[in-house]
N, C-alpha and C positions, 0 to 999 in steps of 0.2 A: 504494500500500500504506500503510496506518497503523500508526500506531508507537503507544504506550503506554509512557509515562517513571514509574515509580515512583522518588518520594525522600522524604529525611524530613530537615525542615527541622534546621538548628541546635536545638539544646537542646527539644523538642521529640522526644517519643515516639510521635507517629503518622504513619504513611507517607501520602504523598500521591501524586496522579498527575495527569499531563498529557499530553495529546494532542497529534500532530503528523500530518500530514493525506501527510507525504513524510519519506525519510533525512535529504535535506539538511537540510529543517525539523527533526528532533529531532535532527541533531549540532548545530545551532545551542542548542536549548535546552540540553543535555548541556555545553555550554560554558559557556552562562549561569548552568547551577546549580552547576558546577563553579568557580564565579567567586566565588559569593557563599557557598563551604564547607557546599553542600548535600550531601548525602548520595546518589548514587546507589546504589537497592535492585532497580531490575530496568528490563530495555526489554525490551517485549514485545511482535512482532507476531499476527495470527491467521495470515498464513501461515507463519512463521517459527516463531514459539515465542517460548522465553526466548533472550535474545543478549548476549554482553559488546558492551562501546564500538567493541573493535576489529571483529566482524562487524559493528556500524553503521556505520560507517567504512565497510567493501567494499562495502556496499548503498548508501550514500551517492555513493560513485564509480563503481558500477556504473550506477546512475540517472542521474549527470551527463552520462554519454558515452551513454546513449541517448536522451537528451535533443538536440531538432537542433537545430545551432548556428545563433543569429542572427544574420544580417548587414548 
């Protein structure tokens, strides 16, 4: 599933967006932009819709555990 990350940089009035191809991949970026005092303004899948951090979060660990573990 794809994610779609809306933010809008520091000082700086227009939104931006970035893709992430899995959960895990956009809670990582959601960390990064949350790092550098970006502004999250939406995450948005097509199957899902609009989502706060925390349902990224539940899709993100739902996706790790059906993921098969390597050994």
């Amino acid at each position: 599933m794809s994610y779609t990350i809306g933010f809008q940089a520091k000082d700086q009035k227009a939104i931006l967006a970035t893709e992430a191809a899995t959960a895990n991949q956009a809670v990582a970026i959601v960390a990064a932009l949350r790092r550098s005092a970006e502004e999250i303004k939406f995450i948005r899948s097509p199957q899902e819709g609009e989502m706060g951090i925390e349902m990224l979060l539940l899709l993100a660990k739902e996706e790790a555990e059906e993921m098969p573990q390597r050994t």
